[in-house]
C-alpha positions in Angstrom: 96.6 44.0 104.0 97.4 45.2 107.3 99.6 48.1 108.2 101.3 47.8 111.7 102.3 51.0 113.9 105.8 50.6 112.3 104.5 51.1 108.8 102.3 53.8 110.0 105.1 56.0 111.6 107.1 55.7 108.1 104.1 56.8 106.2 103.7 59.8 108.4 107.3 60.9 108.1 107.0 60.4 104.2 104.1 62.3 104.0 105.4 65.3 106.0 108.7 65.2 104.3 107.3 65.3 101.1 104.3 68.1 102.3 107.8 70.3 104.0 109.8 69.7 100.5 106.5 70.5 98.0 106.3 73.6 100.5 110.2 75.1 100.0 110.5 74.0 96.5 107.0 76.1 95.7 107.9 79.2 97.7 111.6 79.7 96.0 110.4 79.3 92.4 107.0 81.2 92.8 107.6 84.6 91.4 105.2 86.0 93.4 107.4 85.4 96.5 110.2 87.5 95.4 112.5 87.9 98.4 114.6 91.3 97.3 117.0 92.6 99.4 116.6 96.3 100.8 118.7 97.8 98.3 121.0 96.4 95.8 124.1 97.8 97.1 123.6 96.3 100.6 127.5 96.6 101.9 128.1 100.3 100.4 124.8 101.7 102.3 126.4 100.1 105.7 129.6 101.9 104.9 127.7 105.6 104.4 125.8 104.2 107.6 127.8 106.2 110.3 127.3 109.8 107.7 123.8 108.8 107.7 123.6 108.9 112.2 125.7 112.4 111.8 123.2 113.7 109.7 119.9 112.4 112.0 121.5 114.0 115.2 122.2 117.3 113.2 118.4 117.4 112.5 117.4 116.7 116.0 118.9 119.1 116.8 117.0 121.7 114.8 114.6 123.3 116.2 111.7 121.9 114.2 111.3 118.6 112.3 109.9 118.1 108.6 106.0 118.0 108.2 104.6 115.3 105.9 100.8 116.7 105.0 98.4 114.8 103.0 96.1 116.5 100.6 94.0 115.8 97.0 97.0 116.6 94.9 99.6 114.4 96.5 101.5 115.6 99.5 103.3 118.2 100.9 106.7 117.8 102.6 107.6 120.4 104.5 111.3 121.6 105.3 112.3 123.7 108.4 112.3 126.8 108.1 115.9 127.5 108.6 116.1 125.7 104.8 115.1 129.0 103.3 117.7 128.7 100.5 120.8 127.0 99.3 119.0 123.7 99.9 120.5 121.0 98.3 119.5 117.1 98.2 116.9 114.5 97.8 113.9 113.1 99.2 113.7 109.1 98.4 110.4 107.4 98.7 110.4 103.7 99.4 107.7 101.3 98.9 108.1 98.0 101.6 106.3 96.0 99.5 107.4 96.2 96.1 110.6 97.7 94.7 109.6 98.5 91.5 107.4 102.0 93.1 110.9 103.6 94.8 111.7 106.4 93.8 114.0 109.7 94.2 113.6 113.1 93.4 115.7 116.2 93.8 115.2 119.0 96.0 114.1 122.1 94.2 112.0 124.3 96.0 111.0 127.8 95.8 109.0 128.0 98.7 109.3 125.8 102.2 107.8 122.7 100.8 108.0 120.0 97.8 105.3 118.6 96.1 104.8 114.9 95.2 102.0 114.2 93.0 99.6 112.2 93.3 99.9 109.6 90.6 103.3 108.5 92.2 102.1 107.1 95.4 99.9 103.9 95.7 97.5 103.8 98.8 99.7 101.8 101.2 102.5 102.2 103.5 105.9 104.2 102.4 109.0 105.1 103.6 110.4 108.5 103.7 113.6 109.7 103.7 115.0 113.1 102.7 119.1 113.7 102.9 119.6 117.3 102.6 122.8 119.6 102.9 122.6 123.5 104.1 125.5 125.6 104.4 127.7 122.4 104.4 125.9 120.9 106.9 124.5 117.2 106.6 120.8 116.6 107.5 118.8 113.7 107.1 115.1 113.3 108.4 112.9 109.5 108.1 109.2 109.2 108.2 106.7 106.5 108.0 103.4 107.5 105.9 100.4 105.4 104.7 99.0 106.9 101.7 
């Protein structure tokens, strides 16, 4: 049997069609290609977005910035030191890569600093961000770590 040019082109185009279609079909079922949005509540976070730039030019405009260190136990976050007392708020940890290791925990500090242990945090790359509210004053401070 022989196959002309004609017959060829029209194999090709099969072929790729069905290659592009085997391609989208396997990468929307997969489970491990779950494509999550940021955050669940997607039009309420753009809402609170304008609170949110308030409280990042408030915090620029302290006089020093939060410190991040890393050490055996976990790490350290340290506040300003204008957030003696009355500190109220939360520091949220986001994990990029899978939603399932976020998490949020309170501010409660007796000293300048909170702890988050070690057993939390995955090496890899997380998000920061602390919102925090001092003599009714909004503050809110973002940093990228990898762990």
């Amino acid at each position: 049997m022989k196959v002309n040019w004609g017959t060829g082109i029209v194999i090709s185009i099969i072929a790729f069609i069905s290659f592009i279609m085997y391609f989208v079909i396997s990468m929307s079922t997969n489970k491990k290609f779950s494509h999550d949005l940021v955050t669940d509540n997607y039009y309420k976070k753009e809402l609170e977005f304008q609170d949110q730039i308030d409280a990042t030019k408030n915090a620029k405009l302290l006089a020093e910035d939060i410190q991040i260190v890393k050490f055996d136990k976990g790490l350290k976050i340290y506040f300003p030191k204008v957030f003696k007392n009355n500190i109220k708020g939360k520091v949220f940890l986001y994990r990029p890569s899978n939603k399932q290791l976020d998490f949020e925990i309170p501010i409660s500090i007796t000293d300048n600093y909170l702890l988050v242990p070690e057993k939390s945090l995955l090496d890899g790359r997380w998000n920061i961000s602390c919102t925090l509210k001092h003599n009714k004053k909004s503050y809110y401070f973002f940093k990228e770590i990898t762990f």
